[in-house]
C-alpha positions in Angstrom: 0.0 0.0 0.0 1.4 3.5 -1.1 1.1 6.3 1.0 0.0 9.6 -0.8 1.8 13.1 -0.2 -0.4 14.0 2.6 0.4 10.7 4.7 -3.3 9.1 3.5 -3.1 5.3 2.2 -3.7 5.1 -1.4 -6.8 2.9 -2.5 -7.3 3.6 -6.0 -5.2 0.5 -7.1 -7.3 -1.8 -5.0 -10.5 -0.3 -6.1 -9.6 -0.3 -9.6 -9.1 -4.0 -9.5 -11.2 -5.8 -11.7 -14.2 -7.5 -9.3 -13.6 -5.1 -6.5 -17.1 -3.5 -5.8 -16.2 -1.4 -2.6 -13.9 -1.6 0.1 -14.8 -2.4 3.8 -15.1 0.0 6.2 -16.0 1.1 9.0 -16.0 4.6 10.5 -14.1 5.9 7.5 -11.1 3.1 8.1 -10.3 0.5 6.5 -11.7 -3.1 8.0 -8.6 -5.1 8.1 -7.9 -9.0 8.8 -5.3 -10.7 11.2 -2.4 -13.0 8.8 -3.7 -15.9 10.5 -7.3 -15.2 8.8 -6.3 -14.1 5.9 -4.2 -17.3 5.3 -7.6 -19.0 6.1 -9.4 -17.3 3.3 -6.8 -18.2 0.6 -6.6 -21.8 1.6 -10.6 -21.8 1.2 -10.0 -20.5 -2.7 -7.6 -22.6 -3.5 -9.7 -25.5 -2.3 -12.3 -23.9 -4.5 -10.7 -23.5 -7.3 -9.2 -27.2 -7.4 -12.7 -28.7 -7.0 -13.5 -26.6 -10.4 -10.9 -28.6 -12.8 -12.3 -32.0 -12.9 -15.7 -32.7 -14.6 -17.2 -35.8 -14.9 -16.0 -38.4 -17.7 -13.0 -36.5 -17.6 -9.8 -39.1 -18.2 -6.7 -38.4 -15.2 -3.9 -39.9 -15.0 -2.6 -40.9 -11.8 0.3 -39.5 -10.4 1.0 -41.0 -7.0 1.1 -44.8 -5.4 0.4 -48.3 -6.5 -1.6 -47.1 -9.5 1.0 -44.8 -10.3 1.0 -43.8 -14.4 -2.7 -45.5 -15.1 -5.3 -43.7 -16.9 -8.7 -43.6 -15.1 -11.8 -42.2 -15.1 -12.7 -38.8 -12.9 -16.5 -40.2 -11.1 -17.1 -37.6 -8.2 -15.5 -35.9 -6.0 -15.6 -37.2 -2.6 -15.1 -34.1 0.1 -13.0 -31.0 0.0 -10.2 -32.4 -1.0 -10.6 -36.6 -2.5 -12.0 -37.7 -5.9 -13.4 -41.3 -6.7 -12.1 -42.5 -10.1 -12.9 -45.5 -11.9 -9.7 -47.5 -12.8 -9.6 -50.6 -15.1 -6.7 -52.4 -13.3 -5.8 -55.8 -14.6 -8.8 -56.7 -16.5 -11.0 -55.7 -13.3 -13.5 -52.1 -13.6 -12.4 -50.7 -10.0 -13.3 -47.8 -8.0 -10.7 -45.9 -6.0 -10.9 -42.3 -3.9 -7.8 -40.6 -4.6 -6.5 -37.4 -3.1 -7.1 -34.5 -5.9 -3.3 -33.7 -5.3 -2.7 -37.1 -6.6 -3.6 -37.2 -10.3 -4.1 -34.5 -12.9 -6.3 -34.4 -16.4 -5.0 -36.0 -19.1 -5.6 -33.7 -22.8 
């Protein structure tokens, strides 16, 4: 944040920001969060945005453990942060729940 010549904080960057509707305040200052909630928030939108990738039908490929470097099928996802996938694994139509981390979409 950049103060302006008269010692004010400068918002106009902020504001301008594509999405950004108003700021916060109350009293005429700024509302402002702790580091520890903030970190909170970010870890919520990244969870959020991972849950967004996968579709249905979409082929993965697995990138962790035992079924390491198959090809499967994305089914649902299974919580915040797990994914069932259906894996045909030695002639046999399986289904697994796999940690979103652990396998990314094939093009």
């Amino acid at each position: 944040m950049r103060l302006r010549h008269d010692g004010q904080q400068n918002w106009s960057p902020i504001r301008s920001t594509l999405g950004v509707s108003h700021l916060v305040n109350f009293g005429g200052l700024a509302a402002s969060l702790d580091d520890k909630t903030m970190d909170n928030l970010k870890q919520q939108i990244d969870k959020a945005l991972v849950v967004k990738v996968f579709s249905i039908g979409d082929k993965v490929e697995i990138l962790k453990g035992p079924f390491k470097g198959i090809e499967a099928i994305f089914s649902t996802y299974k919580g915040e942060e797990r994914a069932m996938l259906f894996i045909n694994f030695m002639a046999k139509n399986l289904t697994a729940k796999f940690d979103l981390k652990d396998f990314k979409k094939v093009a």
